[in-house]
N, C-alpha and C positions, 0 to 999 in steps of 0.2 A: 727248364734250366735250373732256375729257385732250386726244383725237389734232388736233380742231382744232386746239384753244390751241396743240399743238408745231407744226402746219403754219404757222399763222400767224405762228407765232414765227420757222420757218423763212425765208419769204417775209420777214418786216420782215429776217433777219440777212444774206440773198443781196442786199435792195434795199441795204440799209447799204453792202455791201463794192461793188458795182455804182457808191456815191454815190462809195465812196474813191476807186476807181479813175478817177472819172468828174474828180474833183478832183483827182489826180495829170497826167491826159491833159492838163487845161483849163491846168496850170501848168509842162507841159514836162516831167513826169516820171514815170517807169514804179515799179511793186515791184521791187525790190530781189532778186533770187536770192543768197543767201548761200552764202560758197564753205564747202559742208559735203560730205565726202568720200563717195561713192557707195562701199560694200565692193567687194571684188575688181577695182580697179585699181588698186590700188598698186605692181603689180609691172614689172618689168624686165630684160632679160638684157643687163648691160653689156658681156660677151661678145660678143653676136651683130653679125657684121659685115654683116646684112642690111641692103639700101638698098631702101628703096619707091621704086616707078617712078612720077612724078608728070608727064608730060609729057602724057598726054591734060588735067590740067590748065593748064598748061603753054602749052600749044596754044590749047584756047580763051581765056586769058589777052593771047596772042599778038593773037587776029581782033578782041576786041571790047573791051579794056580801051584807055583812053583815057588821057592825062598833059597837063594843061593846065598855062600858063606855069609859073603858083606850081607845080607838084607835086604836086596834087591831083588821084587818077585815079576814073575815069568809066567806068561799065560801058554799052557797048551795045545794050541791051536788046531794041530796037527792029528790030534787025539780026538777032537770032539766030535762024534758022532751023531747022525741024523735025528735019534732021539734025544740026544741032549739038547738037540736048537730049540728041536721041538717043546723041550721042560723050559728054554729059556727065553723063548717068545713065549711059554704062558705064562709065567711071572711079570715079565714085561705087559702084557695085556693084564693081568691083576691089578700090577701099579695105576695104568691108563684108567682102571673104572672107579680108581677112589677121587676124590677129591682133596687137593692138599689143603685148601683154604680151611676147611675145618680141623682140621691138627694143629697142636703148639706149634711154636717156633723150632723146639729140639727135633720134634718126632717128622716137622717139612723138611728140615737142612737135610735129615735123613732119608728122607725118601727124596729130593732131587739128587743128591750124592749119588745113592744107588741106580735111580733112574735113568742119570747119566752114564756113567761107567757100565753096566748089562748093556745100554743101548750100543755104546762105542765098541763093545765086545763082539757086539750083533753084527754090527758095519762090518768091520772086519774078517768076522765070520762068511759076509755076505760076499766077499772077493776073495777070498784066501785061495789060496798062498798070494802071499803079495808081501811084499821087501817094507815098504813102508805105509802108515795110514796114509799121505800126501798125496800117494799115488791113486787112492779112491775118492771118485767123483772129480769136481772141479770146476772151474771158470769157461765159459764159453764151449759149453757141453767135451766138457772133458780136456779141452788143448793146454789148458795149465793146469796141472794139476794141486790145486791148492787143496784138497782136504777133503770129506764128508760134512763141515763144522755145519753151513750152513742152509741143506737139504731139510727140510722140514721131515723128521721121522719119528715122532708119537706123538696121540694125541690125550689130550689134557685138558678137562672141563669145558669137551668139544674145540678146542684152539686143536690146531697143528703148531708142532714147536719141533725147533732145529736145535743142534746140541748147543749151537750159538748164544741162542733164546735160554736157553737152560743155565746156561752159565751167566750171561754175560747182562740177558734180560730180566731175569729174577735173581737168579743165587746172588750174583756181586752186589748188585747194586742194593736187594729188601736187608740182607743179611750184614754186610760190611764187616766180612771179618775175613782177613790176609791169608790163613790157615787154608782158607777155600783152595786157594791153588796148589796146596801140597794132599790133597784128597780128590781131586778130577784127575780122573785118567786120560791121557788121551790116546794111550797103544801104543809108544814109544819108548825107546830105554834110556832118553834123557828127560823122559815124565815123572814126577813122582810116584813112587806104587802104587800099583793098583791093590789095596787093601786087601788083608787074607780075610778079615772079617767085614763081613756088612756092616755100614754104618747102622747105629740105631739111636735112636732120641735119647735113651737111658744112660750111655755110653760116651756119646756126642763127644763132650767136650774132653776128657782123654784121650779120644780116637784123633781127634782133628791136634791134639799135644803130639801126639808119639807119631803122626805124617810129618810134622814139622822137623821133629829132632832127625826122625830115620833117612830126612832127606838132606836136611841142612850138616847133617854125618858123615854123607859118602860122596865120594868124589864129585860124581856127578850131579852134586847140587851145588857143596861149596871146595874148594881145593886148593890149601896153600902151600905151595913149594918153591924151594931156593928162593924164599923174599917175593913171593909173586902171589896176585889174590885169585884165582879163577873161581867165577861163580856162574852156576847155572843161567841161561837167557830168559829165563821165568822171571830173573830178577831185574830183569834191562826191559823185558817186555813191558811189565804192572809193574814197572816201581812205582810208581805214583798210589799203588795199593802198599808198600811197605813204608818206603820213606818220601820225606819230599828232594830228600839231595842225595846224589850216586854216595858220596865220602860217608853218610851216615849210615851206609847198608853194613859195613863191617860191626861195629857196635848196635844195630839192631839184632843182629844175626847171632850174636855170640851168645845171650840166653839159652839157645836151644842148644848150643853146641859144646862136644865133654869139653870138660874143663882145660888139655892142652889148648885145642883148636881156640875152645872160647877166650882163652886168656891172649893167644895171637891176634884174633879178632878185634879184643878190645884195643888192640897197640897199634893194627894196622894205620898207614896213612897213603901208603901207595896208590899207583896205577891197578885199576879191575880190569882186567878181561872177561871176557861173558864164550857157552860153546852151549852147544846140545845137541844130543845125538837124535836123529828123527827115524832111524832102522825099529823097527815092528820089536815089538817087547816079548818076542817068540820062546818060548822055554828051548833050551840045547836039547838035540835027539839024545842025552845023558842023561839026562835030568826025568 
Protein backbone atom coordinates (compact mmCIF):
# COMPACT_ATOMS: atom_id res chain seq x y z
CA UNK A 1 0.00 0.00 0.00
CA UNK A 2 3.16 2.40 1.32
CA UNK A 3 4.69 1.85 -2.53
CA UNK A 4 1.31 2.84 -4.06
CA UNK A 5 0.64 5.92 -2.00
CA UNK A 6 4.53 6.96 -3.19
CA UNK A 7 3.66 6.06 -6.98
CA UNK A 8 0.78 8.05 -6.90
CA UNK A 9 2.25 10.63 -5.23
CA UNK A 10 4.81 10.54 -7.75
CA UNK A 11 2.32 10.73 -10.80
CA UNK A 12 0.16 13.79 -9.09
CA UNK A 13 4.00 15.60 -8.50
CA UNK A 14 5.28 14.97 -12.46
CA UNK A 15 1.39 16.05 -13.49
CA UNK A 16 1.78 19.17 -11.24
CA UNK A 17 5.28 20.27 -12.81
CA UNK A 18 3.78 19.03 -16.52
CA UNK A 19 0.69 21.87 -15.38
CA UNK A 20 3.64 24.45 -14.62
CA UNK A 21 5.42 24.13 -17.47
CA UNK A 22 2.21 23.83 -19.55
CA UNK A 23 1.31 27.35 -17.93
CA UNK A 24 4.64 28.96 -18.48
CA UNK A 25 4.46 27.75 -22.53
CA UNK A 26 0.50 29.02 -22.72
CA UNK A 27 1.99 32.70 -21.39
CA UNK A 28 5.24 32.95 -23.39
CA UNK A 29 7.67 31.71 -20.86
CA UNK A 30 10.18 29.07 -20.28
CA UNK A 31 12.16 27.87 -16.58
CA UNK A 32 14.48 29.90 -15.83
CA UNK A 33 18.35 27.91 -15.82
CA UNK A 34 20.05 29.85 -13.23
CA UNK A 35 23.62 30.90 -13.79
CA UNK A 36 25.31 28.42 -11.11
CA UNK A 37 28.87 27.53 -11.99
CA UNK A 38 29.57 23.90 -13.24
CA UNK A 39 33.26 22.84 -11.30
CA UNK A 40 36.28 22.56 -13.48
CA UNK A 41 35.76 25.53 -15.81
CA UNK A 42 36.93 28.06 -14.29
CA UNK A 43 40.19 28.11 -15.57
CA UNK A 44 42.28 30.00 -18.27
CA UNK A 45 45.81 30.47 -19.56
CA UNK A 46 45.97 34.30 -20.32
CA UNK A 47 49.41 33.36 -21.57
CA UNK A 48 48.30 31.32 -24.48
CA UNK A 49 48.35 32.98 -27.72
CA UNK A 50 46.41 30.16 -29.34
CA UNK A 51 43.58 31.29 -31.93
CA UNK A 52 40.71 28.69 -32.68
CA UNK A 53 40.03 28.40 -36.33
CA UNK A 54 36.28 29.25 -36.80
CA UNK A 55 35.95 29.57 -40.53
CA UNK A 56 34.09 26.19 -41.39
CA UNK A 57 31.70 28.32 -39.17
CA UNK A 58 32.36 31.18 -40.88
CA UNK A 59 31.59 29.66 -44.10
CA UNK A 60 28.34 28.26 -43.53
CA UNK A 61 27.39 31.67 -41.95
CA UNK A 62 28.50 33.02 -45.45
CA UNK A 63 25.85 30.50 -47.73
CA UNK A 64 22.73 30.70 -45.60
CA UNK A 65 22.66 33.53 -43.03
CA UNK A 66 20.40 36.18 -44.33
CA UNK A 67 20.29 40.37 -43.11
CA UNK A 68 17.01 41.96 -43.75
CA UNK A 69 16.44 45.79 -43.99
CA UNK A 70 16.13 46.54 -40.13
CA UNK A 71 19.18 44.03 -39.40
CA UNK A 72 17.65 41.22 -38.40
CA UNK A 73 19.42 37.96 -39.66
CA UNK A 74 17.66 34.90 -40.95
CA UNK A 75 18.99 31.41 -41.17
CA UNK A 76 18.26 29.29 -44.41
CA UNK A 77 17.26 26.38 -43.24
CA UNK A 78 15.43 25.20 -46.19
CA UNK A 79 18.65 25.41 -48.34
CA UNK A 80 21.12 23.50 -46.50
CA UNK A 81 22.01 20.67 -47.92
CA UNK A 82 23.37 17.16 -46.90
CA UNK A 83 26.84 18.17 -47.37
CA UNK A 84 26.55 21.22 -45.59
CA UNK A 85 25.56 19.25 -42.19
CA UNK A 86 28.18 17.29 -42.96
CA UNK A 87 30.97 20.56 -43.12
CA UNK A 88 28.95 21.57 -40.07
CA UNK A 89 29.15 18.75 -37.73
CA UNK A 90 32.88 18.74 -38.66
CA UNK A 91 33.60 21.96 -37.36
CA UNK A 92 31.50 21.14 -34.43
CA UNK A 93 33.58 18.00 -33.79
CA UNK A 94 36.93 20.47 -34.37
CA UNK A 95 35.56 22.66 -31.46
CA UNK A 96 34.89 19.23 -29.13
CA UNK A 97 38.65 18.05 -29.64
CA UNK A 98 40.27 21.49 -28.32
CA UNK A 99 40.33 22.14 -24.93
CA UNK A 100 39.08 25.65 -23.91
CA UNK A 101 40.71 25.81 -20.47
CA UNK A 102 43.93 26.41 -22.19
CA UNK A 103 42.93 29.69 -24.18
CA UNK A 104 42.61 33.35 -22.74
CA UNK A 105 39.46 34.51 -21.59
CA UNK A 106 38.79 36.43 -25.26
CA UNK A 107 39.70 33.47 -27.43
CA UNK A 108 36.94 30.87 -24.60
CA UNK A 109 33.99 33.54 -24.66
CA UNK A 110 34.64 32.84 -28.45
CA UNK A 111 34.68 29.54 -28.89
CA UNK A 112 31.66 28.77 -26.41
CA UNK A 113 29.67 31.68 -28.34
CA UNK A 114 30.26 29.82 -31.41
CA UNK A 115 29.96 26.40 -30.04
CA UNK A 116 26.72 27.39 -28.88
CA UNK A 117 24.98 28.89 -31.67
CA UNK A 118 26.57 25.88 -34.82
CA UNK A 119 25.22 23.50 -32.02
CA UNK A 120 21.57 25.19 -31.80
CA UNK A 121 21.79 25.37 -35.74
CA UNK A 122 22.41 21.68 -35.74
CA UNK A 123 19.28 20.97 -33.31
CA UNK A 124 17.26 22.62 -35.63
CA UNK A 125 18.56 21.23 -38.54
CA UNK A 126 18.03 17.85 -36.74
CA UNK A 127 14.03 18.38 -37.03
CA UNK A 128 13.28 20.73 -39.62
CA UNK A 129 10.92 22.04 -40.77
CA UNK A 130 9.65 22.75 -37.57
CA UNK A 131 7.57 26.16 -36.76
CA UNK A 132 9.56 26.77 -33.56
CA UNK A 133 12.87 25.46 -31.41
CA UNK A 134 10.11 24.72 -28.35
CA UNK A 135 8.61 22.32 -30.36
CA UNK A 136 12.05 20.11 -30.32
CA UNK A 137 12.67 17.64 -27.60
CA UNK A 138 11.13 18.33 -24.14
CA UNK A 139 9.92 17.42 -20.75
CA UNK A 140 8.58 14.08 -19.94
CA UNK A 141 9.91 12.39 -23.38
CA UNK A 142 8.45 14.98 -25.46
CA UNK A 143 4.66 15.79 -23.95
CA UNK A 144 5.71 19.50 -23.08
CA UNK A 145 7.48 20.79 -25.27
CA UNK A 146 10.00 22.96 -23.57
CA UNK A 147 13.08 23.14 -25.76
CA UNK A 148 16.31 21.16 -26.81
CA UNK A 149 18.24 23.61 -23.91
CA UNK A 150 18.69 20.84 -21.74
CA UNK A 151 19.71 17.52 -23.82
CA UNK A 152 23.17 17.01 -23.29
CA UNK A 153 24.77 17.35 -27.13
CA UNK A 154 28.65 18.02 -27.31
CA UNK A 155 31.29 16.91 -25.70
CA UNK A 156 34.05 18.93 -23.98
CA UNK A 157 37.07 17.80 -22.13
CA UNK A 158 35.15 14.35 -22.19
CA UNK A 159 31.98 16.08 -20.01
CA UNK A 160 28.76 15.82 -22.05
CA UNK A 161 27.27 19.46 -21.90
CA UNK A 162 23.56 20.66 -22.75
CA UNK A 163 23.38 24.13 -24.46
CA UNK A 164 21.89 24.80 -20.68
CA UNK A 165 25.57 23.92 -19.33
CA UNK A 166 27.06 26.15 -22.10
CA UNK A 167 25.41 29.07 -21.26
CA UNK A 168 24.14 29.09 -17.94
CA UNK A 169 26.90 26.67 -16.38
CA UNK A 170 30.08 28.33 -17.71
CA UNK A 171 29.50 31.45 -19.98
CA UNK A 172 27.20 33.46 -17.36
CA UNK A 173 28.33 32.64 -14.39
CA UNK A 174 33.04 32.50 -15.19
CA UNK A 175 32.37 35.30 -17.67
CA UNK A 176 29.77 37.87 -15.93
CA UNK A 177 29.22 39.96 -18.63
CA UNK A 178 25.18 41.03 -19.66
CA UNK A 179 26.30 41.37 -23.50
CA UNK A 180 26.19 37.40 -23.26
CA UNK A 181 22.63 37.46 -23.89
CA UNK A 182 22.51 39.55 -26.93
CA UNK A 183 25.25 36.92 -28.73
CA UNK A 184 23.38 33.40 -27.89
CA UNK A 185 21.24 32.41 -30.28
CA UNK A 186 18.64 30.55 -29.71
CA UNK A 187 16.66 30.10 -33.32
CA UNK A 188 14.04 32.50 -32.76
CA UNK A 189 12.97 35.83 -34.27
CA UNK A 190 12.64 37.34 -30.88
CA UNK A 191 16.37 36.20 -30.12
CA UNK A 192 18.98 38.45 -30.68
CA UNK A 193 20.98 37.67 -34.10
CA UNK A 194 22.41 35.13 -34.79
CA UNK A 195 25.79 36.90 -35.74
CA UNK A 196 26.87 37.16 -39.69
CA UNK A 197 30.37 36.81 -38.28
CA UNK A 198 31.92 34.26 -36.01
CA UNK A 199 32.93 35.50 -32.77
CA UNK A 200 36.65 35.64 -32.40
CA UNK A 201 38.97 36.61 -29.35
CA UNK A 202 40.66 39.35 -31.43
CA UNK A 203 37.27 40.97 -32.25
CA UNK A 204 35.32 39.94 -28.91
CA UNK A 205 34.75 42.95 -27.29
CA UNK A 206 33.30 45.09 -30.44
CA UNK A 207 31.43 42.03 -31.56
CA UNK A 208 29.52 41.53 -28.07
CA UNK A 209 29.05 46.18 -28.56
CA UNK A 210 27.38 46.06 -31.90
CA UNK A 211 24.90 42.62 -30.55
CA UNK A 212 23.91 45.00 -27.88
CA UNK A 213 23.10 48.17 -29.96
CA UNK A 214 21.53 45.99 -33.15
CA UNK A 215 19.41 44.53 -30.55
CA UNK A 216 18.45 47.09 -28.02
CA UNK A 217 17.64 49.17 -31.88
CA UNK A 218 14.96 47.18 -33.15
CA UNK A 219 11.70 46.65 -32.13
CA UNK A 220 12.02 43.40 -31.00
CA UNK A 221 14.47 44.10 -28.34
CA UNK A 222 13.34 47.57 -27.19
CA UNK A 223 10.07 49.49 -28.56
CA UNK A 224 8.70 52.81 -27.57
CA UNK A 225 5.27 53.95 -28.77
CA UNK A 226 2.47 56.28 -28.00
CA UNK A 227 4.16 56.83 -24.25
CA UNK A 228 4.44 53.06 -23.84
CA UNK A 229 7.93 51.04 -23.03
CA UNK A 230 7.96 47.44 -24.62
CA UNK A 231 10.88 45.60 -24.10
CA UNK A 232 12.27 42.35 -25.07
CA UNK A 233 11.52 39.24 -22.16
CA UNK A 234 15.24 38.71 -22.27
CA UNK A 235 14.89 41.62 -20.20
CA UNK A 236 12.22 40.40 -17.43
CA UNK A 237 13.85 36.81 -17.76
CA UNK A 238 17.90 37.98 -16.43
CA UNK A 239 17.23 41.20 -15.21
CA UNK A 240 19.01 40.40 -12.33
CA UNK A 241 22.02 40.04 -15.15
CA UNK A 242 21.28 43.87 -16.09
CA UNK A 243 19.88 45.76 -13.42
CA UNK A 244 18.65 45.09 -9.85
CA UNK A 245 15.25 47.07 -10.25
CA UNK A 246 12.67 46.85 -13.37
CA UNK A 247 12.56 51.15 -13.34
CA UNK A 248 16.35 51.08 -13.88
CA UNK A 249 16.29 49.18 -17.26
CA UNK A 250 15.27 52.29 -19.27
CA UNK A 251 18.50 54.37 -18.20
CA UNK A 252 20.64 51.25 -18.34
CA UNK A 253 19.45 50.62 -21.87
CA UNK A 254 19.78 54.08 -23.44
CA UNK A 255 23.84 53.89 -23.87
CA UNK A 256 23.42 51.46 -26.56
CA UNK A 257 20.57 52.99 -28.00
CA UNK A 258 20.70 56.07 -31.17
CA UNK A 259 20.41 59.04 -29.65
CA UNK A 260 16.42 59.66 -30.21
CA UNK A 261 15.42 56.42 -28.62
CA UNK A 262 18.31 56.88 -26.04
CA UNK A 263 17.27 60.33 -25.06
CA UNK A 264 13.41 58.81 -24.43
CA UNK A 265 15.01 56.18 -22.43
CA UNK A 266 16.75 58.35 -20.22
CA UNK A 267 13.18 60.32 -19.54
CA UNK A 268 11.11 57.15 -19.27
CA UNK A 269 9.29 56.59 -15.86
CA UNK A 270 6.48 54.44 -16.95
CA UNK A 271 4.76 51.10 -16.98
CA UNK A 272 7.34 48.10 -19.13
CA UNK A 273 5.73 45.60 -20.88
CA UNK A 274 7.87 42.66 -21.94
CA UNK A 275 6.80 40.15 -25.59
CA UNK A 276 8.97 37.76 -27.61
CA UNK A 277 8.36 36.17 -30.58
CA UNK A 278 9.51 32.09 -30.28
CA UNK A 279 8.56 31.26 -34.38
CA UNK A 280 12.01 29.75 -35.87
CA UNK A 281 14.41 32.56 -37.25
CA UNK A 282 13.66 30.98 -40.78
CA UNK A 283 14.87 33.20 -43.87
CA UNK A 284 11.47 34.25 -46.25
CA UNK A 285 11.43 31.84 -49.51
CA UNK A 286 12.61 35.80 -50.88
CA UNK A 287 15.26 36.30 -49.38
Amino acid sequence: MRRLLGIGQGLIGNLRRVLFVSLLLASGGLPLAQAEALPGWSASDEQSTQVVDHAGWQNFLNTFLHTDAAGQTYLDYARVTPPHRIQLAAYLTELQAIDPLTLNRAEQQAYWLNLYNAATVEVVLGDYPVKSIRAIGGAFGGLVPTGPWSAERVRVNNQMLSLDDIEHGIFRPKFNDFRAHFAFNCGAKGCPNLAAHAFTGLALEAQLNAAAQAFINHPRGVRLQDGSLTLSKIFDWYRADFVADEQALPLFLAPFAEPILGAQLTNYSGRIDYEYDWSLNEAAPSL
